[in-house]
Backbone bond lengths (Angstrom), bond angles and torsions (degrees), N, CA, C in turn:
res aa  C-N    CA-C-N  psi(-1)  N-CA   C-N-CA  omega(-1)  CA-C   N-CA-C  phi
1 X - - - 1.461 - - 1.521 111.04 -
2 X 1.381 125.83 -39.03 1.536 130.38 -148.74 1.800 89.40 -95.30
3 X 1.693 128.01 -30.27 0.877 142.54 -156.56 2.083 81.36 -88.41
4 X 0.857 111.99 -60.61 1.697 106.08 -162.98 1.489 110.48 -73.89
5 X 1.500 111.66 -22.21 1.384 116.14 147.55 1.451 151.65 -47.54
6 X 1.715 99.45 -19.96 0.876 98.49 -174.99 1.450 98.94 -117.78
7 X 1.730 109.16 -2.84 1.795 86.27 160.55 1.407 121.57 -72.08
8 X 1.345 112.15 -25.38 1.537 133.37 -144.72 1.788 89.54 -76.39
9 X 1.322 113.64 -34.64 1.773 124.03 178.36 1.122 85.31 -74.53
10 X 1.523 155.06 -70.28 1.418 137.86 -124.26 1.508 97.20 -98.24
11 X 1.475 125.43 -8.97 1.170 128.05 -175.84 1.521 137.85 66.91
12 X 1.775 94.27 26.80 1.302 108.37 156.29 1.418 112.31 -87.34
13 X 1.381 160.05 47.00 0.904 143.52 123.72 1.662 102.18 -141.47
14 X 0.940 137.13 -174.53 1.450 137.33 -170.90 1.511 107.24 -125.43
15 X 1.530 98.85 -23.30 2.145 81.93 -172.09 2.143 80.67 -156.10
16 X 1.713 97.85 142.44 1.062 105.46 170.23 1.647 119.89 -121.51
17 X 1.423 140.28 122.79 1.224 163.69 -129.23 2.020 94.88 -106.95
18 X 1.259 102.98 95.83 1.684 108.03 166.90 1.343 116.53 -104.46
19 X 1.314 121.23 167.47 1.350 137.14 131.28 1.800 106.34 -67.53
20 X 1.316 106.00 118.12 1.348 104.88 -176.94 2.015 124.92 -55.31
21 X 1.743 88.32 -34.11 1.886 95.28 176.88 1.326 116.08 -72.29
22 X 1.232 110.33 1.01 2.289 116.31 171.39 1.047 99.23 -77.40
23 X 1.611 117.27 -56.81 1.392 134.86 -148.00 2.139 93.43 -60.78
24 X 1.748 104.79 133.97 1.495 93.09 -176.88 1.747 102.03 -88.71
25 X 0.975 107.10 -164.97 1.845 116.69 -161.15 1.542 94.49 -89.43
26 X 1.307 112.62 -28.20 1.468 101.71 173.00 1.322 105.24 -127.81
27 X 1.685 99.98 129.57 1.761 102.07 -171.49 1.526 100.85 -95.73
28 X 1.392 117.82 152.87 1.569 129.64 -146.20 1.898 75.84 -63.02
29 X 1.585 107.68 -167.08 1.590 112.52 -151.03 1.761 96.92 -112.37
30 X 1.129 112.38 124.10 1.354 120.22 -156.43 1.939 127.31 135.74
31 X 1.735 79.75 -44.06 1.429 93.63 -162.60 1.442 113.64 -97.71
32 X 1.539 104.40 137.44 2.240 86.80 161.42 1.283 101.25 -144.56
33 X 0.837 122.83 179.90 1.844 153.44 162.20 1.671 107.51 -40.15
34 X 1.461 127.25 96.89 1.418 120.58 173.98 1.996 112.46 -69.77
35 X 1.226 86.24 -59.70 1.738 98.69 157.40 1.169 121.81 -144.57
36 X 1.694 110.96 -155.20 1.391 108.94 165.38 1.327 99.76 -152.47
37 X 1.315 122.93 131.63 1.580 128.49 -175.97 1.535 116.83 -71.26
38 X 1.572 129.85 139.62 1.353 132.36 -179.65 2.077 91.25 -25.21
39 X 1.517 88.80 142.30 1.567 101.81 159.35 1.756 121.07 -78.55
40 X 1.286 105.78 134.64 1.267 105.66 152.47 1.416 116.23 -92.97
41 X 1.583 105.69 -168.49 1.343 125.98 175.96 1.662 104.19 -24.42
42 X 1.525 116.92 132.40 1.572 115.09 -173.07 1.675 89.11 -127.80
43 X 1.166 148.38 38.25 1.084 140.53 -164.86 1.436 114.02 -135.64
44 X 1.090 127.22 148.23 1.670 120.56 176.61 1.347 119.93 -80.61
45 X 1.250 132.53 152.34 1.745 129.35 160.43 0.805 117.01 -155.01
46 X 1.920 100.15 141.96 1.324 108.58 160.63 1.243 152.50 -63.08
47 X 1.633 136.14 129.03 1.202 127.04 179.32 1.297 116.25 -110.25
48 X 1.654 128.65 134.90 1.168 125.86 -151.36 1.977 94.58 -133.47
49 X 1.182 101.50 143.07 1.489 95.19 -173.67 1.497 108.73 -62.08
50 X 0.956 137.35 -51.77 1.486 144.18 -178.34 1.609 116.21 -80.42
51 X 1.513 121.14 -5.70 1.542 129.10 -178.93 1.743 107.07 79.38
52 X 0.832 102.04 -0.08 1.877 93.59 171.31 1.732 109.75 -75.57
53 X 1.546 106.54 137.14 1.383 111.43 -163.69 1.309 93.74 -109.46
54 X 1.873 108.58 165.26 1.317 132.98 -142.58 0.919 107.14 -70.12
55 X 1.715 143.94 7.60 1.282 138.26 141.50 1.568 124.67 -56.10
56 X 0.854 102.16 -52.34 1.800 128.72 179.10 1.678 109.82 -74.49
57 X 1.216 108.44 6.93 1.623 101.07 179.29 1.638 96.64 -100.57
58 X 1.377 119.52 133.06 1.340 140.58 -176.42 1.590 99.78 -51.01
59 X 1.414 122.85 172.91 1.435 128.09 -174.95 1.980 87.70 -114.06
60 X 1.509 84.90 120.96 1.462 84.55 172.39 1.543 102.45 117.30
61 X 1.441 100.06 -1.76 1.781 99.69 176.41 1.586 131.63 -109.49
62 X 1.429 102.51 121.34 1.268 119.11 176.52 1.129 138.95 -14.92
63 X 1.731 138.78 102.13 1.619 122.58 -158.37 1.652 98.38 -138.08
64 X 1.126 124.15 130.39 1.167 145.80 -154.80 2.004 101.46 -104.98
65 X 1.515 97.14 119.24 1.325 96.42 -179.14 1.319 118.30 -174.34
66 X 1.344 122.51 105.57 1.456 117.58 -152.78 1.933 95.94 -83.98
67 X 1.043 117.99 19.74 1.873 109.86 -173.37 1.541 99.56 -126.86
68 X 1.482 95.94 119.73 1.678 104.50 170.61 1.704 117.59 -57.14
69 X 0.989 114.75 -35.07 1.619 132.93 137.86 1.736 115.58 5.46
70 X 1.315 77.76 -82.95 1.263 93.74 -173.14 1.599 127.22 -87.26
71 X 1.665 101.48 -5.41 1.395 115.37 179.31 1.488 101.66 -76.70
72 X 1.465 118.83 -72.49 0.869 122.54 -170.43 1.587 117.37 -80.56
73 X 1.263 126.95 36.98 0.900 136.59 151.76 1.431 112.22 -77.81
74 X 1.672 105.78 -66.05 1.593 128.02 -178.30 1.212 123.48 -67.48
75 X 1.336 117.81 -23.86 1.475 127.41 134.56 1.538 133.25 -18.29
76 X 1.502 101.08 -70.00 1.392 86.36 177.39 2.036 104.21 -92.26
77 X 1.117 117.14 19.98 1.289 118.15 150.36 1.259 120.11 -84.42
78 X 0.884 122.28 -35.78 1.309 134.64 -170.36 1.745 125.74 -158.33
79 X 1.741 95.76 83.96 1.754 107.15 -157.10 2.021 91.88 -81.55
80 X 0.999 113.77 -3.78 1.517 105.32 -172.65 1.593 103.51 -94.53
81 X 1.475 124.31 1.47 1.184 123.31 167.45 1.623 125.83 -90.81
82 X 1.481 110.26 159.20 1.475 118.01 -158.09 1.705 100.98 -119.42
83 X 1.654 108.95 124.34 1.631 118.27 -167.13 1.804 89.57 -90.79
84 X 1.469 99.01 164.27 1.356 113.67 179.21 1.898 84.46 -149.87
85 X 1.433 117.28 158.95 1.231 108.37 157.32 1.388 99.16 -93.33
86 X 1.796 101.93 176.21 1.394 110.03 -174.85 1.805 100.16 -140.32
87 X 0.991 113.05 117.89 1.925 100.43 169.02 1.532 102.02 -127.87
88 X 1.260 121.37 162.47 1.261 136.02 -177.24 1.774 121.90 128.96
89 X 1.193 106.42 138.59 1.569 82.68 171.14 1.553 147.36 -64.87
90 X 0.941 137.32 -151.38 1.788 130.74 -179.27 1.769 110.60 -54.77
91 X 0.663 109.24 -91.41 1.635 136.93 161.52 1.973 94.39 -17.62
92 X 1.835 111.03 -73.01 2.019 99.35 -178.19 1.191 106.57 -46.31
93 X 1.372 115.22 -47.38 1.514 112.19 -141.58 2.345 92.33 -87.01
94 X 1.040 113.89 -47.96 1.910 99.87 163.06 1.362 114.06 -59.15
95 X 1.260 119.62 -10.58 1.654 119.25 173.66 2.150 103.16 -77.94
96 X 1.249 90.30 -31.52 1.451 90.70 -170.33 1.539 102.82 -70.36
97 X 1.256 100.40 -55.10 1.616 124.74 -151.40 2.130 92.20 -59.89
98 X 1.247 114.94 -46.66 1.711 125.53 159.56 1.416 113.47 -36.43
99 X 1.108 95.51 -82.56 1.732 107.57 -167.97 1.890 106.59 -66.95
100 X 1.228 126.97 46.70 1.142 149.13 -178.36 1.602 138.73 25.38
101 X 2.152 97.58 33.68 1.252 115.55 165.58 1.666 136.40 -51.60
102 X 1.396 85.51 -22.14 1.801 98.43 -179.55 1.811 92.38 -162.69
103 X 1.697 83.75 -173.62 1.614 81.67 -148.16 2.407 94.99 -116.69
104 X 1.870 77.45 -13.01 1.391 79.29 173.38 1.701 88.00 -159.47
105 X 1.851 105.88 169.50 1.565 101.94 165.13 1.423 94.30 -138.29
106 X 1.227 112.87 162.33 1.644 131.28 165.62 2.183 103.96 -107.47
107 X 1.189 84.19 127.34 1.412 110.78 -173.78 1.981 104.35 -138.01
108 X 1.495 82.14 150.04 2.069 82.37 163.09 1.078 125.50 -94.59
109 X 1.299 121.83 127.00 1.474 135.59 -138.65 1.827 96.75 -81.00
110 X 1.502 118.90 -17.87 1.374 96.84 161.67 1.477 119.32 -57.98
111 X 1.329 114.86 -70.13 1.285 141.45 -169.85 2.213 99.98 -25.68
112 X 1.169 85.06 -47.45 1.529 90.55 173.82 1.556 133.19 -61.66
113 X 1.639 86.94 -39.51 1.546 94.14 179.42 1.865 113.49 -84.65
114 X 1.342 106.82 -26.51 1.475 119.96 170.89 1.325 108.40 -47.19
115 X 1.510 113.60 -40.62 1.533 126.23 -154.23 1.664 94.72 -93.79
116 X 1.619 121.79 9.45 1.666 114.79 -167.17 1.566 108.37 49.89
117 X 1.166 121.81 32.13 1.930 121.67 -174.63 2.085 102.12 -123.71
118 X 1.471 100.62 15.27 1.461 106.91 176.25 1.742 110.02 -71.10
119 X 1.425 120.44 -11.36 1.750 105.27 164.11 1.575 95.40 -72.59
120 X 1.066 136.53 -31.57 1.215 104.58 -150.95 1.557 93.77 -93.78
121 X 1.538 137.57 40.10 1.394 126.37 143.02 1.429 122.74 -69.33
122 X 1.596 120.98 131.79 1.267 109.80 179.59 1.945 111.70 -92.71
123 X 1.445 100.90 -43.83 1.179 128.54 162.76 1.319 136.71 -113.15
124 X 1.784 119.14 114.73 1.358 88.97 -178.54 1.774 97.25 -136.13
125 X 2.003 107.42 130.82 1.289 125.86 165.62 1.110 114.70 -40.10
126 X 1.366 86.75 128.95 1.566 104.12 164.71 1.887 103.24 -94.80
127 X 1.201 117.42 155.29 1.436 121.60 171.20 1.222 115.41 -35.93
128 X 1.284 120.88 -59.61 1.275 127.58 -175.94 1.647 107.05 -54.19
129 X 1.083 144.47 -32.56 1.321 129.82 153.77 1.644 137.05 -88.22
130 X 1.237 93.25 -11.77 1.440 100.05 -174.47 1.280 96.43 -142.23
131 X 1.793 122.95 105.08 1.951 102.78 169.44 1.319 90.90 -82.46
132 X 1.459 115.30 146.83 1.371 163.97 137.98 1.477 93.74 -29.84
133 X 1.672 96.30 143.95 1.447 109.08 166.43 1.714 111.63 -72.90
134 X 1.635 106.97 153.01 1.245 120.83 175.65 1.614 125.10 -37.11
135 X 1.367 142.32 68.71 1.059 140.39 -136.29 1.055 161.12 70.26
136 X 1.716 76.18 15.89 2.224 91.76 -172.08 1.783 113.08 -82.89
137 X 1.003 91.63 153.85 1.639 86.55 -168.65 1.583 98.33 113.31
138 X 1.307 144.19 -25.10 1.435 144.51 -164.45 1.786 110.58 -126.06
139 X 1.270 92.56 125.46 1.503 123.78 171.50 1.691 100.56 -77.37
140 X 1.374 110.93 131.34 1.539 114.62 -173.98 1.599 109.82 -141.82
141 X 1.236 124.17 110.69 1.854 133.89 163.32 1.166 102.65 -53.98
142 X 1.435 117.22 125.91 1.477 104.12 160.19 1.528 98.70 -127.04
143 X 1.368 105.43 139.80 2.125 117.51 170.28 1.217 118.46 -111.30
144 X 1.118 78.52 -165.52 1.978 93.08 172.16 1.079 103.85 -107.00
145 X 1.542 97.30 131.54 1.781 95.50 -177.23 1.842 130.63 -59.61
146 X 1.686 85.76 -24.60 1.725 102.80 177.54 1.716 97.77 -67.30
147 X 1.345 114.81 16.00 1.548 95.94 -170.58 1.564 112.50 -112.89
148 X 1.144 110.52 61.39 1.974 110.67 -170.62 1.611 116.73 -47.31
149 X 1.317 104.32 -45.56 1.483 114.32 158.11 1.690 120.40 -2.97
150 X 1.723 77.46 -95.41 1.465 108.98 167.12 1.911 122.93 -28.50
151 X 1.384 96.15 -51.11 1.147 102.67 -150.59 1.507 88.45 -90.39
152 X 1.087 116.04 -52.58 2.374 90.93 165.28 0.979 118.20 -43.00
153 X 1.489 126.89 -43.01 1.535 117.21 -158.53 1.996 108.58 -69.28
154 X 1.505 97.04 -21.81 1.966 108.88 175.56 1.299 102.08 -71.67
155 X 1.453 118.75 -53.19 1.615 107.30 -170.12 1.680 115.16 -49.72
156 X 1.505 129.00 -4.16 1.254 119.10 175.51 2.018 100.67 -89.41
157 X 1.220 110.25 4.76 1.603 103.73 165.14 1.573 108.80 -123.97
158 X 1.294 112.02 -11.67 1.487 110.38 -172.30 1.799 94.95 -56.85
159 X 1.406 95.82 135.26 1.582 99.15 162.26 2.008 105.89 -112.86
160 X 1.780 98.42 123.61 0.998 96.00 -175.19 1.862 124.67 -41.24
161 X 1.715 84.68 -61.39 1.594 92.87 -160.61 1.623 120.99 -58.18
162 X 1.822 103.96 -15.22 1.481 81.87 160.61 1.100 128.51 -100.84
163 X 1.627 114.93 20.48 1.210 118.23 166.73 1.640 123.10 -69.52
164 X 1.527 91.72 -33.57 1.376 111.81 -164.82 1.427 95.55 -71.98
165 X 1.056 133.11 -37.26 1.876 146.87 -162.62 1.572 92.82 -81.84
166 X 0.752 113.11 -77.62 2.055 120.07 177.38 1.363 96.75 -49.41
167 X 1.077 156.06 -81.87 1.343 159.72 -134.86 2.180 92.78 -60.09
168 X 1.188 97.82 -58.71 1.832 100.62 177.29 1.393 111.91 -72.23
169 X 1.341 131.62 -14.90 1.934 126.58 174.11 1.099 93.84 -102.31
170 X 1.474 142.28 -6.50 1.537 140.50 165.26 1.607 104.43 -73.19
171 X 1.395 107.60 -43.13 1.569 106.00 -171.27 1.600 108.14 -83.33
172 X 1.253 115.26 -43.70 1.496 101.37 170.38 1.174 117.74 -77.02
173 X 1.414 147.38 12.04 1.157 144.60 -178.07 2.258 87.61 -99.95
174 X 1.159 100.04 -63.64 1.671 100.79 -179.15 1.459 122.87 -63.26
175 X 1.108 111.22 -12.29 2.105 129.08 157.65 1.310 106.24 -71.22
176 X 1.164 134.50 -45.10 1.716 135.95 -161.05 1.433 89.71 -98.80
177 X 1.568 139.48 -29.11 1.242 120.07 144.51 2.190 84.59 104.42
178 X 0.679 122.32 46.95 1.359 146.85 -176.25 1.282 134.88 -101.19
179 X 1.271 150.65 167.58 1.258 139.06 -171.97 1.929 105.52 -160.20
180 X 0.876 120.59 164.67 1.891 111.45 -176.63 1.642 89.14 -81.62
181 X 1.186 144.15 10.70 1.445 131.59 168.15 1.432 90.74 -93.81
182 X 1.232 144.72 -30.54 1.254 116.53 -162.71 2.144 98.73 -101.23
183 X 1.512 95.91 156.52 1.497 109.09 160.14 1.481 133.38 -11.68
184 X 1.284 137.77 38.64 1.640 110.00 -139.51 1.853 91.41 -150.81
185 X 0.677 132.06 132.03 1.387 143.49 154.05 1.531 128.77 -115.93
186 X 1.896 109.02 141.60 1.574 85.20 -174.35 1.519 79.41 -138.68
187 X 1.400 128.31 170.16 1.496 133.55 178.46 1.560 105.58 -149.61
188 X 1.519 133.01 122.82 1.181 125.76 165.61 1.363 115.13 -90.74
189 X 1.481 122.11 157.93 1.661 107.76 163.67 1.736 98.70 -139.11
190 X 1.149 117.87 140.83 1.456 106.53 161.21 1.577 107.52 -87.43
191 X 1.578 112.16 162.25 1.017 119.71 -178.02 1.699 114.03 -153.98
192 X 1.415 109.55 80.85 1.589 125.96 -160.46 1.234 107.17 64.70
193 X 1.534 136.98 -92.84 1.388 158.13 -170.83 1.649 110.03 -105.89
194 X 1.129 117.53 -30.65 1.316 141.04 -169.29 1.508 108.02 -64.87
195 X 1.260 135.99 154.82 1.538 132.48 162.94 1.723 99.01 -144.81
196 X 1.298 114.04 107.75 1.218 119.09 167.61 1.738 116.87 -108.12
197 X 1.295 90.21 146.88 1.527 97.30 -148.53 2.013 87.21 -132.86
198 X 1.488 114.83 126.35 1.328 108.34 -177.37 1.548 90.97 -130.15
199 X 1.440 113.05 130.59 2.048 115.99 162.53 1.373 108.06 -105.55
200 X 0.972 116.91 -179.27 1.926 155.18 -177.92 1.313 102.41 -156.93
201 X 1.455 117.05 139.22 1.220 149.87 145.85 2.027 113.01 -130.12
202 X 1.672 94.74 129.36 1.167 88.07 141.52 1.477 143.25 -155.33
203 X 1.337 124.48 -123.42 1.916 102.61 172.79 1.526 75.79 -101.39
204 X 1.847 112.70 178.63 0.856 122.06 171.86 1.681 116.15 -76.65
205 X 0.892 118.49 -32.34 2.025 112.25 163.66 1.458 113.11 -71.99
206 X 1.442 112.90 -3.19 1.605 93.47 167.57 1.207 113.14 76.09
207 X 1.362 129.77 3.14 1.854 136.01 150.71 1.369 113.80 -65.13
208 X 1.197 119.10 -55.29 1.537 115.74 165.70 1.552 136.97 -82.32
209 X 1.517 132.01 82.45 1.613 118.83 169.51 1.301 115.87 -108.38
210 X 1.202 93.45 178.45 1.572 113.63 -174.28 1.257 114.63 -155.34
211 X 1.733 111.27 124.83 1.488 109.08 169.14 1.323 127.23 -90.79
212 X 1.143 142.33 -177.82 1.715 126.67 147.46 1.584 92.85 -175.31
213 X 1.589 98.52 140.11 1.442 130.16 175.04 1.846 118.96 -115.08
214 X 1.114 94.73 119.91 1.436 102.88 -177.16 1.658 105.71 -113.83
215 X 1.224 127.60 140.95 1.635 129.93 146.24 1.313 140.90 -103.61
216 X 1.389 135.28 126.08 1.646 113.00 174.90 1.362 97.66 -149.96
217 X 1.451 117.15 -161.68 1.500 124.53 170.34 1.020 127.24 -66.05
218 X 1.140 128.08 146.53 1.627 149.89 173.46 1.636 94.45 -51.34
219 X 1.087 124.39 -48.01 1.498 122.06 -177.25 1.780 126.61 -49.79
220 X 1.518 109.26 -19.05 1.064 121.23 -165.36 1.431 122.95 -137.18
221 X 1.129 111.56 34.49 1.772 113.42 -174.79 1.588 116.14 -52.76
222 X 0.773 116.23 -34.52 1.629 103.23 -178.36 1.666 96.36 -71.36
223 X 0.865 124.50 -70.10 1.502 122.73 175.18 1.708 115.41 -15.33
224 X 1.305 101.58 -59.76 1.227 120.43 168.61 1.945 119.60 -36.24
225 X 1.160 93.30 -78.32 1.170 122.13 177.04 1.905 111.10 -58.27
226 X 1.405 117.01 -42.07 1.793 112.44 156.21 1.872 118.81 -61.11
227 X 1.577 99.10 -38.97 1.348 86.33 172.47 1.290 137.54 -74.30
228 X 1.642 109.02 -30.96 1.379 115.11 145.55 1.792 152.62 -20.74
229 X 1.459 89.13 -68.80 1.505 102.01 125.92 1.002 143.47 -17.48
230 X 1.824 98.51 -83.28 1.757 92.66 178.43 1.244 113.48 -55.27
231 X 1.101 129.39 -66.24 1.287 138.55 -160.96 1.875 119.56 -38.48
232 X 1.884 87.71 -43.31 1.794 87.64 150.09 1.160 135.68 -64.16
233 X 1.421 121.32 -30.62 1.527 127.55 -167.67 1.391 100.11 -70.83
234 X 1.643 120.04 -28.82 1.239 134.48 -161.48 1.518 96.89 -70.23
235 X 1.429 119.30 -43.87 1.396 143.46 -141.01 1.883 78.03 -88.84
236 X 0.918 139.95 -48.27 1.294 147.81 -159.67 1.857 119.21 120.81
237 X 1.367 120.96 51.47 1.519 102.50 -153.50 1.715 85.90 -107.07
238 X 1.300 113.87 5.54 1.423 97.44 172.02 1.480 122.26 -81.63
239 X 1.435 110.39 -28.25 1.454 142.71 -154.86 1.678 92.74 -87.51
240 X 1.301 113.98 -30.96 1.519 123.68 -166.07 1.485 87.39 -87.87
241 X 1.170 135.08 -59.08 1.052 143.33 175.47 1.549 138.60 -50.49
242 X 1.643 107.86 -9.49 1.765 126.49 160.10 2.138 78.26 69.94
């Protein structure tokens, strides 16, 4: 990211190609968001060496996952399971999870299917058990803002509505003052006129969470997404949060 950033400032390239949940809440000063392409899959999954899903995994078995996120999510799904971290890209980290480093891994179930490696999901979250990281699932342009050019020629791929969905888990993720290293999940959904917006925070051992669901108009996602927020911070999500 910091490497394509800094052509994108010197103006050897004109537009740089993210995963939107890398990208931080505030892009260095210069830069913004041209669009953001329809979302895929926004959900996490498990991959299990043999394909047996997270019911069928023994108590006491090994799960590979470098995001507190996602630990203590599965945690209180499943408190009889044992964390390992995991780093590497797609390809190290199923090389590990094979050759019998862990016994399962949690990955984002786009990233998998992008890669044609979607048989090998054993399990895959739905929101309601696992929120999803702050924008995962979304491909994101980012320019130079001095670049108007640029930034018409994206709006013929920008897809609104996941702009509208990212734009409110961007704002409550940068209100709660957060980063993808810490505990925190946010998920938008539209719903006709409706924009419902659900977070997670928790401590890093996963003794303390907290949910909270907010709704408002499609017209106003960041709004959305700050009040959200507050309303956690209110709840205590800073305190949960160390």
């Amino acid at each position: 990211t910091k490497e394509l950033e800094t052509a994108l400032a010197s103006g050897e390239i004109d537009l740089a190609v993210h995963s939107l949940k890398d990208l931080p809440t505030t892009l260095p000063p210069g830069m913004a968001l041209g669009a953001m392409l329809p979302r895929h899959a926004s959900q996490d999954a498990l991959v299990t060496r043999d394909g047996r899903p997270l019911e069928d995994l023994p108590a006491g078995a090994c799960v590979g996952t470098g995001s507190l996120r996602r630990q203590t999510q599965l945690q209180r799904l499943r408190p009889d399971l044992l964390f390992k971290d995991l780093r590497g890209n797609i390809q190290t980290r199923l090389a590990k999870l094979d050759r019998g480093d862990y016994d399962a891994i949690i990955m984002a179930q786009a990233a998998l299917e992008r890669m044609g490696l979607g048989d090998r999901i054993a399990t895959s979250f739905p929101a309601s058990l696992m929120l999803p990281a702050v924008g995962q699932g979304t491909i994101a342009v980012e320019i130079r803002e001095d670049d108007p050019g640029t930034h018409a020629l994206l709006q013929a791929i920008n897809d609104h509505p996941t702009a509208i969905c990212c734009t409110a888990e961007r704002a409550f993720l940068k209100q709660l003052g957060g980063g993808c290293e810490k505990p925190i999940g946010g998920h938008a959904l539209l719903q006709g006129e409706l924009l419902e917006l659900y977070g997670f925070v928790a401590s890093n051992d996963g003794t303390q969470q907290l949910h909270g669901h907010l709704s408002g108009p499609t017209s106003e996602p960041e709004a959305l997404g700050i009040a959200l927020a507050e309303q956690m911070l209110a709840q205590g999500a800073s305190a949960i949060l160390g």
